[in-house]
N, C-alpha and C positions, 0 to 999 in steps of 0.2 A: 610450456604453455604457448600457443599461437598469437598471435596478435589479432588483437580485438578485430571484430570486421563488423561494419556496417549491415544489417539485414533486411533483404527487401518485406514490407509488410503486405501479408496477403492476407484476405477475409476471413479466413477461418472457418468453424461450424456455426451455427447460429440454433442455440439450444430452445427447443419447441416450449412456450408458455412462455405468461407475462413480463418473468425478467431479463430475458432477452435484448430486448426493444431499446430498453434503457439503458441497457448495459453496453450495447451497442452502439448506438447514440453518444455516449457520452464519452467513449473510445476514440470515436472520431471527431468529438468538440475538444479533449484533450491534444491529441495528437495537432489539430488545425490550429488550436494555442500555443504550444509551443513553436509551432512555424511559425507564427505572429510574431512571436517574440526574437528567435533566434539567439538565445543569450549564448555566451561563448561553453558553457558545459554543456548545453542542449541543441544542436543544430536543427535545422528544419527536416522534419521529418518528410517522406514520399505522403503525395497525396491522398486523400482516403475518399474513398467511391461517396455515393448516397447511402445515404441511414434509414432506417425506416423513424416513424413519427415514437415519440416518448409514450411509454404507459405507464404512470402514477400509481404505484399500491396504494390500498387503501390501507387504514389501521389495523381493520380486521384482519386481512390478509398477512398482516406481522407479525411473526412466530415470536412468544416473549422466551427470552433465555433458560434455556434450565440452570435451576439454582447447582451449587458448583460447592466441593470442599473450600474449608478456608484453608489460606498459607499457616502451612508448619510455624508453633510456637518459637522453635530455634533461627527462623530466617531472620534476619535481620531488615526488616524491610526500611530500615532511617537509613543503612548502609551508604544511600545517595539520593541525593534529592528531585525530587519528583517537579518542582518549580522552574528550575534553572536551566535553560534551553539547551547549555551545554553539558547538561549530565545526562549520561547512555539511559538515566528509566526517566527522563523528564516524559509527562505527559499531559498531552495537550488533543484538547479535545472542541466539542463544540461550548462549555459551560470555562475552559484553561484554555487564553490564548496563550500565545507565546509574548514573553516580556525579556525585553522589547519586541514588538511584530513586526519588525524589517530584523531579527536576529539574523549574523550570518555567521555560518558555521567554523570554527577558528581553523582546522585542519583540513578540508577539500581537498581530495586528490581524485586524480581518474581512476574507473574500475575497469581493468581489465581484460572483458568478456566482451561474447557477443553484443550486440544492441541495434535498436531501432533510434534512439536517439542517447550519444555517448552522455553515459553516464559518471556521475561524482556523486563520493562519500565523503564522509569523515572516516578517516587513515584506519579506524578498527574496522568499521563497519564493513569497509572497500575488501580487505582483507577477506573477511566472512564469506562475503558474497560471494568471490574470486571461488573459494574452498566449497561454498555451496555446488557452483557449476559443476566446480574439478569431480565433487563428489555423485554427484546423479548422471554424469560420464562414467566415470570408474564401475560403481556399482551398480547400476541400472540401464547404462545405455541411454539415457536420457541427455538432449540436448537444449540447456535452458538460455536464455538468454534477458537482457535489461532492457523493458519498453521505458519506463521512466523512475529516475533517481534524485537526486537532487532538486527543487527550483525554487527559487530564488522567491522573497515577497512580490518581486514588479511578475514574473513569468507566475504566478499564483495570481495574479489580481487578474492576466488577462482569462488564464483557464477558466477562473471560475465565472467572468463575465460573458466569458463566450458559452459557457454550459445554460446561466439563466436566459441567455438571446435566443438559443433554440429552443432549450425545454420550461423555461419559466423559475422562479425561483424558490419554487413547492418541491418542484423534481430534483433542483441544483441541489438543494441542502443533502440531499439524500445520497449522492454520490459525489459533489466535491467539495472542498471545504470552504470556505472564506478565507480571503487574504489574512497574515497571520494567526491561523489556528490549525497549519496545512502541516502533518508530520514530514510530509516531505523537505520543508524546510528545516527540521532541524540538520540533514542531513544524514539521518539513519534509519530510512524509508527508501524501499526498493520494488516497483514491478516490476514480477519475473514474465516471463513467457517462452512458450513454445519452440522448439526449431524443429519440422517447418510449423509456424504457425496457426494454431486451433484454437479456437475461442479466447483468443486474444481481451483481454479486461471483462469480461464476460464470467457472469458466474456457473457458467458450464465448463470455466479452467477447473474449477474441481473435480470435474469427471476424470480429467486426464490424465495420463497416466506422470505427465509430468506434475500436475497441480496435486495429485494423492502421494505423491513422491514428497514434493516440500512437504506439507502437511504432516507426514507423518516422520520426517528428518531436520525438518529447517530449527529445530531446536536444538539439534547438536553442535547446532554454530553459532546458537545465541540469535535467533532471530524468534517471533512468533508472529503466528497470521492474527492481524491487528484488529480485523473485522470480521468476525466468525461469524456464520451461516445461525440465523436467531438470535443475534446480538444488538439488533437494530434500536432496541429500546435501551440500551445502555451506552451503546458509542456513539450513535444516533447517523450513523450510515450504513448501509447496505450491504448488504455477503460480497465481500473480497478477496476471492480465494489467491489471488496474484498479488496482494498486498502486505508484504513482508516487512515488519519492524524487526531492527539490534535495538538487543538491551541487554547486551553481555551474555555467558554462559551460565551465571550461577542462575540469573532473573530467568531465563528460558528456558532453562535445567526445573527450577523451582515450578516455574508453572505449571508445565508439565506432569510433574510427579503430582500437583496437587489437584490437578484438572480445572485449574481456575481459569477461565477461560480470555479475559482484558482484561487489564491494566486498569482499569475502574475499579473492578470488585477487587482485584489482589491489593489496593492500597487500599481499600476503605472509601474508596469514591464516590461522590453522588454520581448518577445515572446523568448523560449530557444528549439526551435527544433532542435537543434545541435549542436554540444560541437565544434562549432567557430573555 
């Protein structure tokens, strides 16, 4: 395995129609956040050019989920608890913060890979990730890399302040979270991206051959895409196809076979389109 290398970030594609704009925008209010911050797992990242202006979906134009099998009678879904910041299926959403909302992850190490700004997990998840790259190398020729991983509650309070200073705080909800309710802070929360570079946090990563690649493999290493394209009414943000949750093998094995789509419906969860 190489050692991890720093990657310069370039523009990418910029995929025609309305989600574009925002997706783009808020690519470059994260990235300009964590240079804000500079916390020691996240360094400042390379400058990012001009954005174009935010474009707001409306209601109508939100796709509602299609209804989905339920989890197999034999899964044990009490197995681990859904509450507790530090269990691999805790989930937390817009209606679930995290308790405590400054939690900070017991086991943090560096992952390994490429990245735009060096990334940390928790010691399974880091693993994962590492095996995800190795794997869509090996088998596809596909070269992925980590734009962001870990951050901390203070590097989450400025991302998301810096996303409602540009887009308002109608746009913000829709793509980043609130200070303590950010999956990234439990530490088992990863974007992948590109090498070289294509529609970087942009939901046109699904096009590519690297974002259909996770998509249809990132569950063999226990992660799942945490924001699925028409999920917007149930997790209450935006198509993320570069947004990768761990939640172990069996949890992501299980989803899978049952095609249930988030971690809302597969526990029984109310719908968190908005922080109530």
């Amino acid at each position: 395995m190489p050692l991890p290398r720093r990657v310069p970030r370039s523009r990418g594609l910029r995929r025609r129609g309305a989600g574009a704009a925002p997706a783009l925008a808020v690519a470059g209010v994260l990235l300009a956040g964590l240079a804000a911050c500079a916390p020691a797992v996240e360094p400042a990242p390379p400058a990012v050019s001009e954005l174009p202006a935010p474009v707001i979906p409306s209601p109508s134009s939100t796709p509602s989920p299609t209804p989905t099998p339920s989890p197999s009678p034999s899964f044990d879904r009490s197995a681990l608890s859904i509450d507790d910041p530090a269990s691999l299926w805790v989930v937390s959403n817009k209606r679930r913060p995290l308790q405590p909302t400054d939690f900070v992850p017991p086991d943090l190490v560096p992952v390994p890979v490429a990245y735009t700004n060096a990334p940390s997990l928790r010691r399974e998840a880091a693993d994962a990730a590492v095996a995800v790259v190795q794997a869509a190398r090996d088998e596809a020729g596909l070269e992925l890399l980590s734009l962001s991983a870990y951050r901390s509650y203070g590097v989450q309070v400025s991302v998301y302040n810096g996303v409602v200073a540009q887009q308002g705080q109608q746009a913000a909800d829709l793509v980043s979270a609130r200070p303590g309710h950010s999956e990234h802070q439990t530490g088992l929360a990863i974007d992948f991206g590109s090498q070289p570079q294509v529609c970087s946090l942009q939901p046109c990563f699904g096009e590519t051959p690297h974002g259909q690649w996770l998509a249809s493999n990132a569950h063999r290493f226990g992660f799942v895409l945490r924001y699925p394209d028409g999920a917007t009414p149930v997790t209450g943000f935006s198509y993320e196809p570069w947004h990768f949750r761990y939640v172990g093998l069996e949890l992501a094995a299980e989803m899978r076979a049952t095609g249930v789509a988030t971690l809302e419906e597969f526990f029984g969860l109310p719908a968190a389109p908005d922080y109530g």
